[in-house]
C-alpha positions, 0 to 999 in steps of 0.5 A: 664810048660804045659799050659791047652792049650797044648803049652808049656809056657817056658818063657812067661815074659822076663827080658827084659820085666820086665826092659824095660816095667813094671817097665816104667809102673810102674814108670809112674803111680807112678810118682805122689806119687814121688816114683821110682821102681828100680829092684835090681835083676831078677831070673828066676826059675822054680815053686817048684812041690812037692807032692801037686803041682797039689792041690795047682794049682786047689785051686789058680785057682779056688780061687775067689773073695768075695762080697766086692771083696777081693780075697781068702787068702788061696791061699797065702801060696799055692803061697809061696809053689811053690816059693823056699824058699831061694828066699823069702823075710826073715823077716829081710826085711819085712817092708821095702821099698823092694818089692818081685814081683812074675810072675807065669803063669796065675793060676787064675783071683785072683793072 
């Protein structure tokens, strides 16, 4: 992906990264509630551009944030778009202790 900037953004977060720093992160902060992330599997992918790739990026960036400071749903189905669909969470596990977390190069203050 090309950054606004102009560098090229090939892989900003590693697995590496997600292992050894986010998840320690996020166990050390949820400790207190006794509750332990584990990751089950790691996949990089590229975003999916179809045809209103560009308008999907322009409206997630530019999504802000309201008086009570709740982002934009709208921007939802615009971050479900750019990830392949047999990557989704199915319904089957929606609900559950499972948790899908989606890393996408910065598109905005709100996602």
């Amino acid at each position: 992906m090309l950054h606004p900037s102009g560098v090229s953004v090939d892989s900003w977060v590693t697995p590496n990264n997600v292992r050894e720093t986010f998840v320690s992160e996020m166990n050390a902060i949820w400790s207190q509630a006794k509750i332990k992330w584990v990751i089950k599997s790691i996949i990089e992918e590229d975003v999916v551009k179809n045809d209103t790739y560009q308008q999907a990026i322009n409206c997630i960036a530019n999504c802000g944030r309201n008086s009570d400071g709740e982002s934009n749903p709208n921007r939802i189905p615009l971050l479900y778009s750019l990830i392949h669909q047999q990557y989704r969470s199915k319904p089957d596990e929606l609900g559950k202790n499972l948790f899908q977390i989606y890393l996408f190069p910065f598109i905005g203050n709100t996602s």
